[in-house]
Each structure stands twice: as structure tokens, then as C-alpha cells.
MITORMI-961125 format. One record per atom (N, C-alpha, C): x, y, z. Coordinates in steps of 0.02 Angstrom, whole numbers, plus 32768, in hexadecimal, padded with zeros to 4 digits. Each point is the difference from the previous one (the first is absolute). Example, Ala and Ser with C-alpha at 12.3 -4.5 7.8 and 13.67 -1.06 7.14 Angstrom:
// MITORMI-961125
82947EE48186/7FD3803B8000/802D803C8000/7FEE80357FDC/802A803B8003/7FD980378025/
This chain:
// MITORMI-961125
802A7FC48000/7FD6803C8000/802C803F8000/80318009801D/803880207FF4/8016801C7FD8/800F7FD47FEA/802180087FA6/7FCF80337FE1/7FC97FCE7FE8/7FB8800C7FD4/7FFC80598032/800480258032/800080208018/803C80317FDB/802C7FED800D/8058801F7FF5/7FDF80097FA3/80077FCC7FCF/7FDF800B7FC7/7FC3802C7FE3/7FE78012802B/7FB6801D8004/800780457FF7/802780318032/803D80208004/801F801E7FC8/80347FCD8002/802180097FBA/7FE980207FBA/7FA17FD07FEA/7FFF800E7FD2/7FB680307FF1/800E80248035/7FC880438028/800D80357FAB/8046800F8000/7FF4802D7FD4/7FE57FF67FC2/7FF67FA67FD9/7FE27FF87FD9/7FA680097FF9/80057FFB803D/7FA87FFA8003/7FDE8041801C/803A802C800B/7FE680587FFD/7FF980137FC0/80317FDC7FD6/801480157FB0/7FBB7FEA7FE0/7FEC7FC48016/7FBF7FEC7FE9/7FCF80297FF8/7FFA7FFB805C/7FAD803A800A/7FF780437FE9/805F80117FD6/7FF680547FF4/7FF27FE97FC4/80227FD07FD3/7FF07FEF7FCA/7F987FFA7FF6/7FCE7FEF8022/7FD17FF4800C/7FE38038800F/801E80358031/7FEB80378004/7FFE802F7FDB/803480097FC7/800680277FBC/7FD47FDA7FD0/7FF27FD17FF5/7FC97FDD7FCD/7FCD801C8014/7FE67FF2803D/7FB380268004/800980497FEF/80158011800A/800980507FFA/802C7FFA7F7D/7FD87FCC7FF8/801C80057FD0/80577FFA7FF0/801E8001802A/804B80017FF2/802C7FD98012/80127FC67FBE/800A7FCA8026/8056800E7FE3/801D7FD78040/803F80017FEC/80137FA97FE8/801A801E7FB5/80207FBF7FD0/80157FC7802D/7FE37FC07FEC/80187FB3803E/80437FFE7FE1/8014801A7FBF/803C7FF67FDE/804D80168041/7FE5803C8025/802780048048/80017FE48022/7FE97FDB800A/7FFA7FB0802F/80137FC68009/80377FE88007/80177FCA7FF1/7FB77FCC8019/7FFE7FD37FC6/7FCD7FDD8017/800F7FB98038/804A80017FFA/80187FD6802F/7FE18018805B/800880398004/7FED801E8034/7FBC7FE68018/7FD080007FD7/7FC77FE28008/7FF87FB9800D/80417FDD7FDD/7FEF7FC98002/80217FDD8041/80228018801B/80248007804D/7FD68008803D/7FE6803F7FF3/7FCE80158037/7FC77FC77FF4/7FDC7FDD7FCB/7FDA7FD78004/800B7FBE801E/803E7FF4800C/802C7FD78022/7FFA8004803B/7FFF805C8022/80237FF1803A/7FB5800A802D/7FC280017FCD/7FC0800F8031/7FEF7FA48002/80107FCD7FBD/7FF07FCB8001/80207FCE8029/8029802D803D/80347FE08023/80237FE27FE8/80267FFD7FCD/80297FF47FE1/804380138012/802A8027804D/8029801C7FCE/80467FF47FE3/80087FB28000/80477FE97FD7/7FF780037FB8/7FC97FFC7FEE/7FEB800C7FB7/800480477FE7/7FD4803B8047/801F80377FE6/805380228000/80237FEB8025/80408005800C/80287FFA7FCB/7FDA7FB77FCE/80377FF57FBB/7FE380347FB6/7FE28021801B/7FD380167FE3/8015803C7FF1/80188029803D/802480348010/805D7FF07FFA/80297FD78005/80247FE67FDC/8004800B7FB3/7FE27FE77FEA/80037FEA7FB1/800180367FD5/7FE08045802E/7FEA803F7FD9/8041800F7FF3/801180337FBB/8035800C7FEB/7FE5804A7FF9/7FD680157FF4/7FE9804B7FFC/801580258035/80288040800C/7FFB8012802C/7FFF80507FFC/7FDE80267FFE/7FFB80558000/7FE28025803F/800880188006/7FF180458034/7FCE7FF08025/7FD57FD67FEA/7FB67FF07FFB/7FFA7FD68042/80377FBA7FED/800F7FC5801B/802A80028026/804080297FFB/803A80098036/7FFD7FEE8042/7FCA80228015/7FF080058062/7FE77FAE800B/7FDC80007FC8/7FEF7FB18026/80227FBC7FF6/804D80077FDA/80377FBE7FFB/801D801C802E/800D804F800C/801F8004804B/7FE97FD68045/7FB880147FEB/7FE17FE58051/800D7FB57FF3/7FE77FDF7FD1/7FF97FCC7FFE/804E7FDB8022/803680117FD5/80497FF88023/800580088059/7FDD80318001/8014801A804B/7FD07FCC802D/7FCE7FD97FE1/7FDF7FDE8033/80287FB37FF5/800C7FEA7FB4/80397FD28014/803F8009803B/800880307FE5/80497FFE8038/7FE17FF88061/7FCD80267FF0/7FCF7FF5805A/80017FC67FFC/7FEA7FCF7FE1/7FDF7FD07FF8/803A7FBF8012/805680237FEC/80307FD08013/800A7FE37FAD/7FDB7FFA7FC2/7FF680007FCC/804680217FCB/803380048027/803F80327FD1/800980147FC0/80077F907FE8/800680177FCC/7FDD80087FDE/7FBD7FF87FF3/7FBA80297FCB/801080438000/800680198066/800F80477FE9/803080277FD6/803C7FD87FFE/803780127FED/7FDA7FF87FA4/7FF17FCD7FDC/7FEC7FF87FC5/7FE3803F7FE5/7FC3801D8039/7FD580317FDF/802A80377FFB/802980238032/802880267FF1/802E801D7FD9/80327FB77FF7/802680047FD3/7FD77FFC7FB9/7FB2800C7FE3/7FF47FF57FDB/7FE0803D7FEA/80028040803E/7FD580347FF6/802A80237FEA/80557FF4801F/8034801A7FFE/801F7FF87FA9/7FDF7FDA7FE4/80257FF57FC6/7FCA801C7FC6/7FCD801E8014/7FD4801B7FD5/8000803B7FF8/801880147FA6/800F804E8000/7FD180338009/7FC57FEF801B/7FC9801F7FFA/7FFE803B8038/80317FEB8043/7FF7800F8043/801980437FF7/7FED8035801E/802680438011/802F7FE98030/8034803B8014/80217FF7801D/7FF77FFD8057/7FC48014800E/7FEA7FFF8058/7FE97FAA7FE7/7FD77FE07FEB/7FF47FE07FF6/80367FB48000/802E80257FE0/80387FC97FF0/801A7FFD8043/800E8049801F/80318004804D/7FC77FDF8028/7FB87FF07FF2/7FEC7FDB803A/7FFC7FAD7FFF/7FFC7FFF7FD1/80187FA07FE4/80427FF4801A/802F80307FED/804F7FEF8020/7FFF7FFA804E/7FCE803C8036/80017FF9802A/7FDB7FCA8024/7FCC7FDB7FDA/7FD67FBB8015/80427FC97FFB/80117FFC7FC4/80247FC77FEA/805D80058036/7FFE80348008/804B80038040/7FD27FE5804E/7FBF800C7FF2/80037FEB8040/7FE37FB48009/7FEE7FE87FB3/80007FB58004/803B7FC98010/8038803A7FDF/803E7FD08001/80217FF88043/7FE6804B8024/800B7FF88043/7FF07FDB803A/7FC47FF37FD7/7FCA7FC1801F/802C7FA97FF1/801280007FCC/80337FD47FEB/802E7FF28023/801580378012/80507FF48031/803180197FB7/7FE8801C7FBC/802F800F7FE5/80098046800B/804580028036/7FFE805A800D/802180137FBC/80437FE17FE0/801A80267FD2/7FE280257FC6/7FC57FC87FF1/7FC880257FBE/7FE9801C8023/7FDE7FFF802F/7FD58047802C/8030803E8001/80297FFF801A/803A802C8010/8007803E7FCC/80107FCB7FB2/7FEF80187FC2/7FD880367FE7/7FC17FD48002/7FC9803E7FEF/7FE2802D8033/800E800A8047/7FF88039802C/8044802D7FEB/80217FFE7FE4/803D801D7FEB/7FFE801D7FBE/7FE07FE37FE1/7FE480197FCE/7FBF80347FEF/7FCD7FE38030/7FD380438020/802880458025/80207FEF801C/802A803F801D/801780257FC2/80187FDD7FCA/801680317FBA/7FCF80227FE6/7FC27FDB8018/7FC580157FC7/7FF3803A8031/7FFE7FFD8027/7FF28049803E/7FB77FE58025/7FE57FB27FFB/7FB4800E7FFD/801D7FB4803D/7FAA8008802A/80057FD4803A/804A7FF78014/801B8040802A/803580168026/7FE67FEB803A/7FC7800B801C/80087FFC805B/80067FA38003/7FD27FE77FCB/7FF27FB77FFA/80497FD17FF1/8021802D7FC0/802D7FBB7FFE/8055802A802F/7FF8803F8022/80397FF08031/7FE07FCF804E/7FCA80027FF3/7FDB7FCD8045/802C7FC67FE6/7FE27FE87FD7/80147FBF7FDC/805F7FF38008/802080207FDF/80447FFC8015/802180108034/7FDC800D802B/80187FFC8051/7FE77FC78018/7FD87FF37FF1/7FF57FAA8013/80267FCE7FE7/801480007FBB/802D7FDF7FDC/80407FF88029/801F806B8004/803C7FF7802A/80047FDA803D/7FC87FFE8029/80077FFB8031/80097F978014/7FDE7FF77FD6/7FFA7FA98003/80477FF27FD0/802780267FE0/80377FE67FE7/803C801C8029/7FFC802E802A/8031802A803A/802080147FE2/7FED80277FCF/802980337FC7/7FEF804C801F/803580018044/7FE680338028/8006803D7FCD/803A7FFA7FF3/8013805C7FD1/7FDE7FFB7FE7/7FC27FDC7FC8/7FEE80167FC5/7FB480038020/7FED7FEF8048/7FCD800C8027/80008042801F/802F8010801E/8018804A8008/7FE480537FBE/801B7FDD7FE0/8000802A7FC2/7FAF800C7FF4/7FE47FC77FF2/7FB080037FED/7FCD80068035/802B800B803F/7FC9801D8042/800C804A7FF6/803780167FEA/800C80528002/7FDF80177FCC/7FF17FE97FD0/7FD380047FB3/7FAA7FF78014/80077FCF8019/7FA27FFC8016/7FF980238054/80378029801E/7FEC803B8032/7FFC80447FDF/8011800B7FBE/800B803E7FDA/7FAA80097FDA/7FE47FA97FDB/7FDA7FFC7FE5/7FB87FFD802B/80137FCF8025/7FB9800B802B/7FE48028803E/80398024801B/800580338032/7FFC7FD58043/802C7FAD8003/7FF37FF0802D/80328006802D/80107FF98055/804E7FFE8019/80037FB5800A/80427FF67FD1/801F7FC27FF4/80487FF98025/800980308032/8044800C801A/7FF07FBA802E/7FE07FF88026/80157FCB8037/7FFD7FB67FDA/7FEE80027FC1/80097FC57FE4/80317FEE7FD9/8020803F7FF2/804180247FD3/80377FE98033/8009800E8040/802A7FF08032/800A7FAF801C/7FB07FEB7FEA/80197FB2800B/80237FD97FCA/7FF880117FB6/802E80017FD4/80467FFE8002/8006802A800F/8057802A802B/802A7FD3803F/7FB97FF38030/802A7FC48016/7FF27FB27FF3/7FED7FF37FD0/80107FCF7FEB/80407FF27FD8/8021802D7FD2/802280027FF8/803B80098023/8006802F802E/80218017804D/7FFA7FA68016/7FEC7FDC800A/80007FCC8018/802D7FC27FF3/800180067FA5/80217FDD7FD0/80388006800A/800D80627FFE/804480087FFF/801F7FCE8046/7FE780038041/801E7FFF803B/80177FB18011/7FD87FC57FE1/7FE37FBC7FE8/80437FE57FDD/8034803E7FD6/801D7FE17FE5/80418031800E/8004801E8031/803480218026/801B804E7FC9/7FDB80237FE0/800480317FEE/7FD78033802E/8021801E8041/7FF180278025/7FF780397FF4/803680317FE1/7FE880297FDF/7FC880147FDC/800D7FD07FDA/7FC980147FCE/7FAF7FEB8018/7FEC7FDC8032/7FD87FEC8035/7FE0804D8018/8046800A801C/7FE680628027/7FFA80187FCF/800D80127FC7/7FF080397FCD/7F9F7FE57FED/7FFD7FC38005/7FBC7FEE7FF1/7FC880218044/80227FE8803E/7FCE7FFA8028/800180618011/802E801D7FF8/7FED80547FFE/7FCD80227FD3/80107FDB7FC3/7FCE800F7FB7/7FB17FF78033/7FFB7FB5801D/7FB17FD18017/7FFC80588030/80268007803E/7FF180338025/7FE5804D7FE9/803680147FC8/7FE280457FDB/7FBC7FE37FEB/7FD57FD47FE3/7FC77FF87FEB/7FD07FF38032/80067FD48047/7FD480068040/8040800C8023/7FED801C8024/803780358046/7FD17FB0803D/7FC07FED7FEC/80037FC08043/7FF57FD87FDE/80187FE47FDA/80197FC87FDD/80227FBB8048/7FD57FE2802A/801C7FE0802D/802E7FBF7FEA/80017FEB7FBD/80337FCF7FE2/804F802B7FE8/7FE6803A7FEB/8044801D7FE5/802E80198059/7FDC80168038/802B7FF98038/80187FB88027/7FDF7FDA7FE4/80137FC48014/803D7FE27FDA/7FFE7FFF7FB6/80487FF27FC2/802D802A8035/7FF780457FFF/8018804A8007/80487FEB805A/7FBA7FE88013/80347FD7804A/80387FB67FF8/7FED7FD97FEC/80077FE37FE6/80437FF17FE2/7FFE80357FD3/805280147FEC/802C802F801C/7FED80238041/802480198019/801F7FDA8044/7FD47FBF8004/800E7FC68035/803F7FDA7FD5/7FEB80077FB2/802F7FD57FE8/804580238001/7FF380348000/805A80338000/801A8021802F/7FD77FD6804B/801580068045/7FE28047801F/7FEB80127FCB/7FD58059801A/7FD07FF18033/800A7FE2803D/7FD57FEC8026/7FCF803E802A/8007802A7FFE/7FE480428024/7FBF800C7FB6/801580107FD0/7FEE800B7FCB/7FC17FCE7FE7/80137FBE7FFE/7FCC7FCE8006/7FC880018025/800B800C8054/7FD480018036/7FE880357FEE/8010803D7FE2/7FC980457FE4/7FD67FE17FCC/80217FE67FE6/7FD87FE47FBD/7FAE7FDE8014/80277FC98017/7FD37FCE8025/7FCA8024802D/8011801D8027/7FD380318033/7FCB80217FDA/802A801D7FBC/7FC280397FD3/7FBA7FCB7FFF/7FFE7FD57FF2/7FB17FCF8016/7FDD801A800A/800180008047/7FE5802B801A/7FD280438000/802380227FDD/7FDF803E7FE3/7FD67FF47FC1/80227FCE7FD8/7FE47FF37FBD/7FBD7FCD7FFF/80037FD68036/7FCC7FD67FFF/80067FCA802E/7FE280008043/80127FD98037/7FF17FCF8004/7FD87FEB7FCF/7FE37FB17FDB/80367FDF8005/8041801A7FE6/80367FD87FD8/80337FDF8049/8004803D8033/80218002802A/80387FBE801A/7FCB7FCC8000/80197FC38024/80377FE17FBE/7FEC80007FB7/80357FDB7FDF/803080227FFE/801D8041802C/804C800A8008/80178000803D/7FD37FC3803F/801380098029/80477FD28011/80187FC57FE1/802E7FD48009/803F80327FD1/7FED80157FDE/8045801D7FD8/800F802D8047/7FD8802B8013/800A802B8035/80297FD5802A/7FE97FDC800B/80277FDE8050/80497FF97FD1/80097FD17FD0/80427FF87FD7/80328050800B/7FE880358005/801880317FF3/80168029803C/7FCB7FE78023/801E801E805D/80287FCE801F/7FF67FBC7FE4/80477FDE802D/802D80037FF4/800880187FB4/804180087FD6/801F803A8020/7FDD80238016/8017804B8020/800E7FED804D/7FD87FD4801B/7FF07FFB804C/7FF8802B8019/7FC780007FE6/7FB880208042/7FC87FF57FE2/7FFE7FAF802D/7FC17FD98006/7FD380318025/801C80098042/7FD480368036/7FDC80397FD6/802480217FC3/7FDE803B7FE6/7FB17FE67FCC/80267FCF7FEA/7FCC7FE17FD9/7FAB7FE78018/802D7FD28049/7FC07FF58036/7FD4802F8006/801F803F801D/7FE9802F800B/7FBB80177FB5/80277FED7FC7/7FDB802D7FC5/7FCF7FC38003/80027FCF8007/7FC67FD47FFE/7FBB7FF6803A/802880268034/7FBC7FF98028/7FD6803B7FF1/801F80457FD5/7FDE802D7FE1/7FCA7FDA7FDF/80327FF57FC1/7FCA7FDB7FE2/7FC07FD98000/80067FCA8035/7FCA7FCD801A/7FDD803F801E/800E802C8030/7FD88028801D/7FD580247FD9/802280317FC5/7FCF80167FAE/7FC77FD07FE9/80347FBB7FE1/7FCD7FDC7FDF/7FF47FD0801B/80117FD28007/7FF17FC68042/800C7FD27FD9/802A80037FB5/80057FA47FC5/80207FF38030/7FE07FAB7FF3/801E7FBE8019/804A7FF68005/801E801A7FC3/802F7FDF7FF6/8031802D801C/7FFA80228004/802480478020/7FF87FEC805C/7FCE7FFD8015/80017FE88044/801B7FA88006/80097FDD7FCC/80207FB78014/804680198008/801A80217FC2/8047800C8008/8037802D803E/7FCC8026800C/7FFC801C803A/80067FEA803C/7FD07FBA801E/7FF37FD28028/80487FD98009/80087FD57FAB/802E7FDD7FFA/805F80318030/8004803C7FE3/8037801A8023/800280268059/7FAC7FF48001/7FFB80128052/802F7FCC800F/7FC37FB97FFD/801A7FBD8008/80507FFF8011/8030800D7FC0/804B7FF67FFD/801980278020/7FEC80488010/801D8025802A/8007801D8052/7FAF7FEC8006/7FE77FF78032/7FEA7FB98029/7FD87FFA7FFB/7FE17FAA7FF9/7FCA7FDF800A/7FE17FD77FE3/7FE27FCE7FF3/7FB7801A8032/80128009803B/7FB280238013/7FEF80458002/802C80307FED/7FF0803D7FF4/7FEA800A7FA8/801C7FE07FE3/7FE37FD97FB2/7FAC7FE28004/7FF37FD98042/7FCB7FEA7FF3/7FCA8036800F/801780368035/7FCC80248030/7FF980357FD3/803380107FCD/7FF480327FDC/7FC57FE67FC9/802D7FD07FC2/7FBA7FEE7FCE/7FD17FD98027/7FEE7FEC8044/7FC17FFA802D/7FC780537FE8/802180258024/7FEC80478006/7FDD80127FBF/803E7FEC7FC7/7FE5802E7FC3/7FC87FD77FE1/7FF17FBF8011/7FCC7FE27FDB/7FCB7FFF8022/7FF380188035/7FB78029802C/7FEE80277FCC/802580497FF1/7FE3801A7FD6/7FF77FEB7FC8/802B7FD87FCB/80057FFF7FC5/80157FAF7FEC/7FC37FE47FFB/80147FAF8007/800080017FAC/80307FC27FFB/801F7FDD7FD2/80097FB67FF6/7FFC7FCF7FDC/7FF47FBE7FF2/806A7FF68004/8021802C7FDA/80507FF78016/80088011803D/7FD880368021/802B802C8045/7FDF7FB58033/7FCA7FE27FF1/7FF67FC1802F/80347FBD7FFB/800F800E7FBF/80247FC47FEE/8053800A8027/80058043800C/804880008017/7FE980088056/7FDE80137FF6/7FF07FF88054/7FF67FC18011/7FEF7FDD7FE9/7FF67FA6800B/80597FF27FED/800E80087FF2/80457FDC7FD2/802E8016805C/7FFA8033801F/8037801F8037/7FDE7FDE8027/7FB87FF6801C/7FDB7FD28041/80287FC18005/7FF47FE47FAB/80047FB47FFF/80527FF7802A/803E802B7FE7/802A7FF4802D/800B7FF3804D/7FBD801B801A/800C800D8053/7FB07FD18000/7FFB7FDB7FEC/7FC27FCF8008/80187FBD800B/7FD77FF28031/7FF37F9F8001/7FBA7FE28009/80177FB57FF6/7FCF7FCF8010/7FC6801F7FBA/7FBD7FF88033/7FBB800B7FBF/7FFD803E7FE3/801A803A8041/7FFF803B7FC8/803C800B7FD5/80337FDC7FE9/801980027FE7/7FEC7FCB7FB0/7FD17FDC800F/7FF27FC67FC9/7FC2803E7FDC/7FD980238024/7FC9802C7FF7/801B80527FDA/803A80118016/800980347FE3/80377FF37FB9/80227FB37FF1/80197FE37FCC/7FCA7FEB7FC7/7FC97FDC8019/7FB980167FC7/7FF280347FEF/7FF4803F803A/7FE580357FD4/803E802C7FE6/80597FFA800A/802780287FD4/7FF27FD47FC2/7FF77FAD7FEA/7FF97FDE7FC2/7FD080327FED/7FBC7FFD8019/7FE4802F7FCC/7FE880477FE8/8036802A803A/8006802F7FDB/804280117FC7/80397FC08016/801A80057FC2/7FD77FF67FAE/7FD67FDF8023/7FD67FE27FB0/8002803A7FE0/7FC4801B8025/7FE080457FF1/802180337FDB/80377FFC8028/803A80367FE4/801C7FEE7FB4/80137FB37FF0/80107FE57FCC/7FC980077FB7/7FAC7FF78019/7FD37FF47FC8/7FFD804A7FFB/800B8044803E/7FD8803C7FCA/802780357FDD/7FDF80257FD2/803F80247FDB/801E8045802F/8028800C7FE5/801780398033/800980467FD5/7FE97FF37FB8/800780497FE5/7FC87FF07FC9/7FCC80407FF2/7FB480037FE7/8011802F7FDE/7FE480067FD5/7FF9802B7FBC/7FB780268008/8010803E8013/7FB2804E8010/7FD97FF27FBB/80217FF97FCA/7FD77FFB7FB7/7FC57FC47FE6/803C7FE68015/7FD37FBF7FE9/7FF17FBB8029/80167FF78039/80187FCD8036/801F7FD28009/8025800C7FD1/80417FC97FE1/80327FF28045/7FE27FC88025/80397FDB8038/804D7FFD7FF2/802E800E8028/80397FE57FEE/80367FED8048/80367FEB7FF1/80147FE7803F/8047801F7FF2/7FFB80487FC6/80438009800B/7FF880587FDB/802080208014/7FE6804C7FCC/801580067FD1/7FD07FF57FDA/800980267FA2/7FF080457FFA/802F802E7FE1/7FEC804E7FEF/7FC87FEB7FD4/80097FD67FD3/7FC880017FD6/7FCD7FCF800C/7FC27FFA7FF8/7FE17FD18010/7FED7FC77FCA/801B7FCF8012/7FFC7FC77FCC/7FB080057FE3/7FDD8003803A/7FB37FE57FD7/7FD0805E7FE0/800A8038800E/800B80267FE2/8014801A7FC8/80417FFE8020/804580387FDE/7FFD803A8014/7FD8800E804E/800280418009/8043800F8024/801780367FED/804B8005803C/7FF180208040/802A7FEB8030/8006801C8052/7FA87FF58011/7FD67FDD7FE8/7FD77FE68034/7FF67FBE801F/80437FE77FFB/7FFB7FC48047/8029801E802D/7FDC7FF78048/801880208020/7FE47FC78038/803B80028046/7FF57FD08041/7FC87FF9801D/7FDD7FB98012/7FAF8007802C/800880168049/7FE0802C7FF9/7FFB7FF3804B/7FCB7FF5803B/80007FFE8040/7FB97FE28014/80217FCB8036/7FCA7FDD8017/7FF57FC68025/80287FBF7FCB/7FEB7FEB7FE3/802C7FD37FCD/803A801D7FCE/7FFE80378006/804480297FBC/804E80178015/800C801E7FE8/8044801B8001/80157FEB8055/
């Protein structure tokens, strides 16, 4: 019913063409059936007789194509390709495309159906092609630089993604800077991956001039100043978080520690972490915290503290580590009783994800700037809650 629906649709503009055709006869003025492909008729009689694989070859087979007919091998294409149908769509296209009849908006919109069939294909290079070729023609600019930023982006042809976000922020008046900057460090990333440091920082400054809180480009940004012993420099880096987006906070909390022992001053660090838990109260920020009471202090001023903080702000980890320090100073049944329930809050901890995507709800158990089930950038971000972060 669908279909016969989706078809119904489609071939609307023939059967307006009709009733005006019907409406100028009474009124004496009929317009010539000689304008009519009579195939058209014989399609639509198809697609009311429920027919419509019969009308489909029907619409196929037509070789006529003028001004008349254009919109509707478009649509028709465009509901194959909905439909998962490629290559029909791809057939009708490439067939509208080869008819000298087409003006040139006409032609640039067959090119722009048929790039996005091939895209549908998985063939980016022919897609690639004719959105590149629309860009010459000057026509469907906002459409086919969409199109080749998607291309770039699934082939990690960052520069040539770069280039065509600054082209479709000029054309469509959109700000493409914070997506421009994740570009930048991806590349910034490559460089660092394969020990070109330099050229790493020349990237991740570019990501910063385009978002000033760009929280991945201070993270590269630290990163490499950890790598070239700039340890003061790093811990600024790392810290900027903070200001930029306190979401992020906790995935630079272990480099942090790396960077104050290297210096020694654990104590200063302590110190910056019970800030922290006190601001935001993440889990993970108060385990690590716990964990160096624990080593520095001990084992029951560790417990009385994350005791304390999970009154206010309970957690499925902050229980699990609180069970994990009891079980040491436990015997006999409560010790068999509080070894069941750390088993299953390890479970717990193991089955749920620990980083969610705001866009679309794409689970993950590890942070992607970009979101796999998306592709939106910087919206996965840490859960938090009773079961999260």
C-alpha cells in the first residue's frame, strides 16, 4: 500500500495535466494528446490497477524525455534510491543525463540525483566527480559542497574537507569553524601518531584560531607539551577544560596525575581534585581522588571520605569501590555478602556504556569526537547520573 501510495504521488502531476487538459476542453480548449506521452497514461493505468511493477517498466522503457517529463524520471529515481532500488535509480538518471533535450538546471539536477545514487552505492569517486562538476556549473552549490564533505569526511581527506567547509560557510552563511577545527585535529593527530611534532602544533593552533574552545585541540595542545617535558605548560593546557567545557573534565584527569608526579606534587594535584569533585561531583574524579587518599593517607580515611560523598551523590562505581575497600577489612558472612554484591556491581559497570551521544543516542564505551551512528561531531559526551560517568 505504500508503494501504490509513494507511486500515486509521483504520478500526481500527470493527472493534474489531465484534469487541466479536461478543464480546457470544456471551456472548448483542448490541449493536443500529441503532448502527452501516451505511455504516461498507460503507467498511471497501471498504478490505479495496482499494478505497480508493470507501471515501473513502463516508466523505464520511456525514452522521451522533455521539460514536460523531466520532474517525474527525477522523482521516479529519487523514490528508487528511497526505496534501496540503486541501480534502476542510477539507470533513469544516467539516461536523463544523456538526453540532449535537458537545459542546463535540468541537466545539473540529474547530475545532482545520480552523485547521490552513487553515493548510495558506496561509489564516492563517481560521486565525488559530478558534485565537482556542479560546483563548475555554479548550480546546486549548497547541495553538492554538502555532498563532498561527506565524501571527505568518510574517506579522511581532511585538507580537501577543510577547504569545502570554508566554501559551503561563505555559500550558505553557515559557522563551520568548530567543525573546521575538528578537521585540524585530526590531522594534528596524524601528525603526532607518527612523531611529526611540529607539524602536530602548527595543526592543533590552526584547530584553536577556528574554536578558541575547541576541548580536543587543548587536549593534542597538552599532550605535546607533556611530550617535550613542558610540564607546567601541559597542566595549563589540560586545566583549560574546564573553562571550555566541564563535560570533558575527567578524560584529562590521569594525564594530569602523569604530569604532577613527574613534577612531584601529588599534594598540589590532590588538592586540585577535591576542587573538582566539590564543583562537579564525576565519579571518576572522586575514585581517583579516593584511590590517592587511600595511598597517601589510608585505607579508612579513603573509605569515610567516598562513604560521605555517595550520601550526596550515589553512584553504581562510587559503590563498587566502596565495597572493593570494606571487602578488605571484612569476614566470615559479611564478607561472602558484600563479595556477591561487589560481583554485581562489577557486572553493571561492565554491561553499561559510559559515553552517549546528545544527537542521536549512540552508546559507546569509549569517546568518539565524531559520532559513529550520526557523524555528528563533539556530541558524545560522558553519562552521568546514578548509573553514568
Amino acid at each position: 500500500m505504500q508503494f501504490e501510495l509513494n507511486m500515486f504521488w509521483l504520478l500526481l502531476p500527470v493527472a493534474a495535466l489531465s484534469g487541466w487538459w479536461i478543464g480546457r476542453s470544456n471551456q472548448g480548449q483542448k490541449l493536443p494528446l500529441k503532448n502527452i506521452h501516451p505511455e504516461y497514461f498507460k503507467g498511471l493505468n497501471f498504478v490505479l490497477n495496482e499494478q505497480p511493477d508493470k507501471a515501473i517498466e513502463v516508466f523505464i522503457r520511456m525514452t522521451e524525455v522533455d521539460s514536460e517529463t523531466v520532474e517525474t524520471h527525477l522523482a521516479l529515481g529519487n523514490l528508487f534510491r528511497r526505496r534501496g532500488e540503486v541501480d534502476r535509480a542510477i539507470r533513469i538518471h544516467q539516461n536523463l543525463i544523456a538526453r540532449p533535450t535537458l537545459n542546463q538546471e535540468q541537466r545539473a539536477h540529474a547530475l545532482l540525483e545520480l552523485g547521490m545514487d552513487y553515493m548510495r552505492s558506496g561509489l564516492l569517486d563517481r560521486a565525488e566527480k559530478l558534485f565537482l562538476e556542479l560546483v563548475n556549473f555554479d548550480l546546486y552549490l549548497n547541495e553538492a559542497y554538502s555532498h563532498l564533505l561527506e565524501i571527505y569526511q568518510q574517506e579522511k581527506d581532511w585538507e580537501n574537507a577543510i577547504a569545502v567547509a570554508k566554501k559551503s560557510e561563505i555559500i550558505s552563511g553557515e559557522n563551520f569553524s568548530p567543525i573546521i577545527a575538528q578537521f585540524y585535529c585530526e590531522i594534528a593527530e596524524n601528525y603526532l601518531n607518527t612523531g611529526k611534532v611540529s607539524k602536530a602544533k602548527e595543526k592543533v593552533h590552526d584547530a584553536i584560531s577556528f574554536n578558541s574552545k575547541c576541548v580536543r585541540a587543548s587536549i593534542i595542545e597538552a599532550r605535546i607539551f607533556q611530550l617535550t617535558g613542558k610540564l607546567d605548560h601541559a597542566i595549563k593546557s589540560y586545566k583549560r577544560l574546564e573553562l571550555q567545557d566541564s563535560t570533558y573534565i575527567t578524560e584529562v584527569i590521569l594525564p594530569l596525575y602523569d604530569c604532577y608526579k613527574e613534577k612531584g606534587s601529588i599534594n598540589e594535584f590532590i588538592k586540585y581534585l577535591r576542587e573538582l569533585v566539590k564543583k562537579y561531583g564525576n565519579i571518576n574524579t572522586l575514585l581517583i581522588l579516593t584511590e590517592l587518599i587511600a595511598e597517601y593517607e589510608s585505607e579508612d580515611v579513603a573509605i569515610n571520605f567516598v562513604f560521605q560523598e555517595l550520601k550526596n551523590r550515589p553512584t553504581v562505581q562510587g559503590v563498587d569501590k566502596l565495597v572493593e575497600y570494606t571487602l578488605n577489612k571484612s569476614k566470615g558472612a559479611t564478607y561472602e555478602y558484600l563479595s556477591a554484591i561487589k560481583q554485581l556491581t562489577t557486572k553493571l559497570i561492565e554491561k553499561k556504556p559510559t559515553y552517549k551521544c546528545n544527537n542521536c543516542g549512540f552508546d559507546a564505551k569509549m569517546l568518539h569526537w565524531q559520532c559513529p551512528g550520526c557523524k555528528h561531531w563533539e556530541s558524545i559526551q560522558p553519562i552521568f547520573g546514578v548509573a553514568g560517568e
